[in-house]
N, C-alpha and C positions, 0 to 999 in steps of 0.2 A: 504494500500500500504506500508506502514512503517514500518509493522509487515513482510509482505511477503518479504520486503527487508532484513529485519534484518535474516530471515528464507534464504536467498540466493534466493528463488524463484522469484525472479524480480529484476532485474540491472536496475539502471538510467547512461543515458552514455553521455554525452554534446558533442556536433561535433560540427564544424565550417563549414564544407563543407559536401554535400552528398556523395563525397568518402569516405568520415573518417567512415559512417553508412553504405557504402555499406561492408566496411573491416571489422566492427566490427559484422555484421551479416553472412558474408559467411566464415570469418579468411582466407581468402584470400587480394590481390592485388587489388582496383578496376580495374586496369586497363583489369584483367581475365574476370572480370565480363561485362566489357564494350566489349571487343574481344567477349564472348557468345550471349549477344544480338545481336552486327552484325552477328553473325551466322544465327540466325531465318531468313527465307527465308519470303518478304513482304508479308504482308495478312495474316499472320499466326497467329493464337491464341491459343499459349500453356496455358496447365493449370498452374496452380501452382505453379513454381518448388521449394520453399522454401518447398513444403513439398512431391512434387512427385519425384526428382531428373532428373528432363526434361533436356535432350540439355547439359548433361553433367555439371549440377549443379548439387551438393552435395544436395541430397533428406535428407528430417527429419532434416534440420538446426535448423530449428527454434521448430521443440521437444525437439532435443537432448540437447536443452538450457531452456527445460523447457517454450518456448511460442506454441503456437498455437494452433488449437482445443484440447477442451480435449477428451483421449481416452475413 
């Protein structure tokens, strides 16, 4: 992990609250991200959207940072 740090390919990020991670993961507002969720209509099970762009999330967040599966 300390090599992949030093390499940029992994950030460590210390939050105090879950906004602070949800901001630092979409580079958005959380309050945006809070307003998307009440969108999803009850019952609903989207996939993914950190990596599908569902519901008007920014798809490939979490690639374009270098997390989530590899290709």
């Amino acid at each position: 992990m300390v090599e992949a740090v030093a390499k940029g390919r992994f950030h460590l990020y210390a939050v105090e609250e879950v906004d602070q991670a949800i901001e630092l993961l979409f580079g958005r507002k959380a309050y945006w991200v809070h307003d998307k969720v009440r969108e999803v209509p009850r019952g609903v099970q989207p996939g993914n959207p950190l990596h599908e762009g569902e519901r008007g999330l920014p798809g490939g967040v979490l690639a374009s940072r270098g997390g989530g599966p590899d290709p």
